[in-house]
MDAnalysis code that builds the backbone (N, CA, C; Angstrom):
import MDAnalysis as mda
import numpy as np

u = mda.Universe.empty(240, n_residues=80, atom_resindex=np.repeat(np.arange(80), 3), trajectory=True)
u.add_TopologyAttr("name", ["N", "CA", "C"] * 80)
u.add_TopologyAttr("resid", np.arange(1, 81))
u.add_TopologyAttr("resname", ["UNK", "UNK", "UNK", "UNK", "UNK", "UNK", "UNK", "UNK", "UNK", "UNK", "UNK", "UNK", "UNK", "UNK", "UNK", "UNK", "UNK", "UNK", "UNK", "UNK", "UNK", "UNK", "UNK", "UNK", "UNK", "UNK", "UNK", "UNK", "UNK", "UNK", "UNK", "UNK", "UNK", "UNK", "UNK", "UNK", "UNK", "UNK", "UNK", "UNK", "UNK", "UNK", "UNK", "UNK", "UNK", "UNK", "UNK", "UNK", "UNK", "UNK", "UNK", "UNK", "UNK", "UNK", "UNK", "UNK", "UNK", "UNK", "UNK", "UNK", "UNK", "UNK", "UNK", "UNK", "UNK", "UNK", "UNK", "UNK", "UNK", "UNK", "UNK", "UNK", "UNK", "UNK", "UNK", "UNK", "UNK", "UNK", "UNK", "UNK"])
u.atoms.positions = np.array([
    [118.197, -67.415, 76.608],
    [117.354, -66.303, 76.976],
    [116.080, -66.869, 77.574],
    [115.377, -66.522, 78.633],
    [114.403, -67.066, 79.732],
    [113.035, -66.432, 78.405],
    [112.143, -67.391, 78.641],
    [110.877, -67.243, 77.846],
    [110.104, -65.928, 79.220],
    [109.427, -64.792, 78.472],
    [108.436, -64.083, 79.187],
    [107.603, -65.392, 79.939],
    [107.010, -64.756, 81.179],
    [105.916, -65.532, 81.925],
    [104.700, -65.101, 80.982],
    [104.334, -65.909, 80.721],
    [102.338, -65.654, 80.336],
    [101.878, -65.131, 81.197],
    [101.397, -65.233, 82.222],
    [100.776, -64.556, 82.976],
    [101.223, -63.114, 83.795],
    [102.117, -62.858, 82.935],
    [102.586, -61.309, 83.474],
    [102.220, -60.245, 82.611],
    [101.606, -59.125, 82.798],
    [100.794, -58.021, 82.514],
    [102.575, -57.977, 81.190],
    [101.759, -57.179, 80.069],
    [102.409, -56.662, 79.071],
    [103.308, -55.267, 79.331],
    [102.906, -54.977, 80.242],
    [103.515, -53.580, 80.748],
    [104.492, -53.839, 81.717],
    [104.491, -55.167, 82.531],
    [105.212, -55.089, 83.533],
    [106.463, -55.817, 82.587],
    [106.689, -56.727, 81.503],
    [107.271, -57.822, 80.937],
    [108.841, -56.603, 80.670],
    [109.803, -57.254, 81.279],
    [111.251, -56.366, 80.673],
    [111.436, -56.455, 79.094],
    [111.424, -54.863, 79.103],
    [112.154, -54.675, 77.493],
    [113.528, -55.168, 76.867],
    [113.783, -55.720, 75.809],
    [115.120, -55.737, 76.106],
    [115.673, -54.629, 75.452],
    [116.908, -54.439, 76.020],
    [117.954, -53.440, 75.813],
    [118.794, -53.276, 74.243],
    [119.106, -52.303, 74.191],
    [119.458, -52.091, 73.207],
    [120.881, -52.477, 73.165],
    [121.490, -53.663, 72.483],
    [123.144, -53.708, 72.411],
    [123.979, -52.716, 72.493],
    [123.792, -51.565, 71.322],
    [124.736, -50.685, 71.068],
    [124.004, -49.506, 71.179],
    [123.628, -48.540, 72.733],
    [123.221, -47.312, 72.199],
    [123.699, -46.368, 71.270],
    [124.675, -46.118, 71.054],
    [124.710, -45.230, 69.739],
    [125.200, -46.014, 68.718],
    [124.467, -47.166, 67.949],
    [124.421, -47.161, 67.224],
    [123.516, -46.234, 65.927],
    [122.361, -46.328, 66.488],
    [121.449, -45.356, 65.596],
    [122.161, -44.340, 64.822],
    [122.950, -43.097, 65.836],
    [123.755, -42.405, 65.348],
    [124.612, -42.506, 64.426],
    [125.742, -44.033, 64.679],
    [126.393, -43.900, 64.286],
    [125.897, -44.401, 62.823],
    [124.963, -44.848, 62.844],
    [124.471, -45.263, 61.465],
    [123.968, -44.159, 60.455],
    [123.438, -43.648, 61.048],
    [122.858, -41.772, 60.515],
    [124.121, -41.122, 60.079],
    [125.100, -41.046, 61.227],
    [126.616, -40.342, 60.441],
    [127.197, -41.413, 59.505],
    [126.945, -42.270, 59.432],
    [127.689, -43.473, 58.191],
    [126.883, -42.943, 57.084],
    [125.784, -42.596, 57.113],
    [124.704, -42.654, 55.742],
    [124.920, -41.053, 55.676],
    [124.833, -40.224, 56.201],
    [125.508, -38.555, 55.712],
    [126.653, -38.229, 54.801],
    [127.767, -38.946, 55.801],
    [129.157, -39.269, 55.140],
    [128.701, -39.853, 53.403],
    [128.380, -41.412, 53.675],
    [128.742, -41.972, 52.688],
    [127.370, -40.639, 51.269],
    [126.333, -39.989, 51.804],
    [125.614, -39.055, 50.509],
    [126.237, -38.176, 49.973],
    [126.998, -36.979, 51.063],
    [128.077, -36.565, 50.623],
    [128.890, -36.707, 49.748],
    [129.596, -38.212, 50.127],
    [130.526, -38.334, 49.281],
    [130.029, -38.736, 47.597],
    [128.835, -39.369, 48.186],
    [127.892, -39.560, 46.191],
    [127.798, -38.451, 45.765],
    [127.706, -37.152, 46.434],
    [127.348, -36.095, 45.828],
    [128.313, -35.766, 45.266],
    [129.838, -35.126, 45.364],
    [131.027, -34.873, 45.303],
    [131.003, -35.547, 43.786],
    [131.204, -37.799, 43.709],
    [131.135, -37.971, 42.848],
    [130.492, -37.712, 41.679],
    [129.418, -37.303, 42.257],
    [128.451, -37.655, 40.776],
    [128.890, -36.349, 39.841],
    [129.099, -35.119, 41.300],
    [129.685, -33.799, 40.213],
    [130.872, -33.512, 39.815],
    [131.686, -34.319, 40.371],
    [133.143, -34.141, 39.820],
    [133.497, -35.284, 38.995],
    [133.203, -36.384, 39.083],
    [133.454, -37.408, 37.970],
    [132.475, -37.639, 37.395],
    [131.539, -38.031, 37.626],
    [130.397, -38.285, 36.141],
    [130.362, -37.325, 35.517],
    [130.041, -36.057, 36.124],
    [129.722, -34.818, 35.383],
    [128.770, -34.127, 35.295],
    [127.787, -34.993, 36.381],
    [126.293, -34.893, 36.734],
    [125.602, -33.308, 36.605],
    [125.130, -32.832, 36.035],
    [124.785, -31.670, 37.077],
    [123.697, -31.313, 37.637],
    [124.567, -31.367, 39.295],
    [123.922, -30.967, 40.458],
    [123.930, -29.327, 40.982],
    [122.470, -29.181, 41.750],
    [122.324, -27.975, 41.895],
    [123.810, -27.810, 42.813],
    [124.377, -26.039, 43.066],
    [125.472, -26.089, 43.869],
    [125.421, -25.561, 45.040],
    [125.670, -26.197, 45.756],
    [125.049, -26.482, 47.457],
    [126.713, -25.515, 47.727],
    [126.259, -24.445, 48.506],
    [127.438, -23.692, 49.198],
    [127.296, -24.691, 50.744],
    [128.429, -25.384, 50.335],
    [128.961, -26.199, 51.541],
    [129.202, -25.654, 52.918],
    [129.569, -24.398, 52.788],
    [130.416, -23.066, 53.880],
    [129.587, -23.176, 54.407],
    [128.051, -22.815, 54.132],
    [127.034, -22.487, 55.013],
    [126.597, -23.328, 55.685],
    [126.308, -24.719, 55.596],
    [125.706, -25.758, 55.765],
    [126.615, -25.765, 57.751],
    [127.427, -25.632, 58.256],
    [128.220, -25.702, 58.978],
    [127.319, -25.404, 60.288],
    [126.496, -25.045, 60.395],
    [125.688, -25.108, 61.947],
    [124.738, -26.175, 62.100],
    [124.494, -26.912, 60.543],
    [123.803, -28.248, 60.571],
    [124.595, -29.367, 61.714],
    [126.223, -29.272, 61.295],
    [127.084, -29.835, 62.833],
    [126.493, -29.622, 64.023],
    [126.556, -28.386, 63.873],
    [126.239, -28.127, 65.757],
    [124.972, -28.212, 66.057],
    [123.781, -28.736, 64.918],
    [122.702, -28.900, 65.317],
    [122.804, -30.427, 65.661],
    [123.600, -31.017, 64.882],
    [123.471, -32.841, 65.256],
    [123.894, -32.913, 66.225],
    [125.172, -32.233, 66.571],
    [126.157, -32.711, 67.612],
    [124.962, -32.271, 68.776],
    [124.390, -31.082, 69.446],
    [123.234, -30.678, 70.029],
    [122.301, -31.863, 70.283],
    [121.976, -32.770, 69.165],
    [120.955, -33.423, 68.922],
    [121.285, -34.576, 69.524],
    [122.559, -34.797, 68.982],
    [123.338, -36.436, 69.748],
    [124.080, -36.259, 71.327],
    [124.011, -35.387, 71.967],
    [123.678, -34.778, 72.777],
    [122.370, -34.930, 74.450],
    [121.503, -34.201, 73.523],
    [120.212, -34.687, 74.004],
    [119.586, -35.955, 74.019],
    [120.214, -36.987, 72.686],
    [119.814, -38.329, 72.934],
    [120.758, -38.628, 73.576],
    [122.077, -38.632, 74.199],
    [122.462, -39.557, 75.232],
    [122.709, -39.283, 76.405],
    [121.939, -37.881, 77.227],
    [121.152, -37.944, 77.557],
    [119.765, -38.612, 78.807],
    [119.072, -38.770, 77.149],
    [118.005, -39.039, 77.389],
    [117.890, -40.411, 77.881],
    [119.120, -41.111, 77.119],
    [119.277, -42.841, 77.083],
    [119.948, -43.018, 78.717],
    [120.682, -42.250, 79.718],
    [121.501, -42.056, 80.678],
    [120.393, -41.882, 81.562],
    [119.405, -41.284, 81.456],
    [118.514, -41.229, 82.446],
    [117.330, -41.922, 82.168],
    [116.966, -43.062, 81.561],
    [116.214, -43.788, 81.632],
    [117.053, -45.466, 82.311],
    [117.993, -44.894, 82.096],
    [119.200, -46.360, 82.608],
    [119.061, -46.540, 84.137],
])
């Protein structure tokens, strides 16, 4: 990898790129998934008790991410 010039303005110096754009995402849906599924456990096998979340409803939270992941790629497509 080439060392930045010193003498080049901080603003002009290339950013580097991000390897995996959706990773972020996919890391956010890995960590949803995997709370979920702690939740499930803790109330069906430990025995925990958790307040009870009507799951049914929760269902436009989807179409708000999917919306959301969406608009970030996007956003990432036109800065490219």
């Amino acid at each position: 990898m080439a060392e930045p010039d010193p003498n080049q303005s901080f603003e002009n110096r290339p950013q580097p790129r991000d390897p995996e754009p959706g990773r972020i995402v996919t890391v956010v849906f890995g960590l949803v998934v995997i709370a979920i599924g702690v939740w499930f456990f803790a109330d069906r096998t430990l025995g925990l008790n958790l307040p009870d979340v009507d799951w049914g409803s929760l269902w436009p939270l989807v179409l708000i991410a999917i919306g959301v992941w969406i608009l970030i790629g996007a956003g990432r497509r036109n800065r490219a």
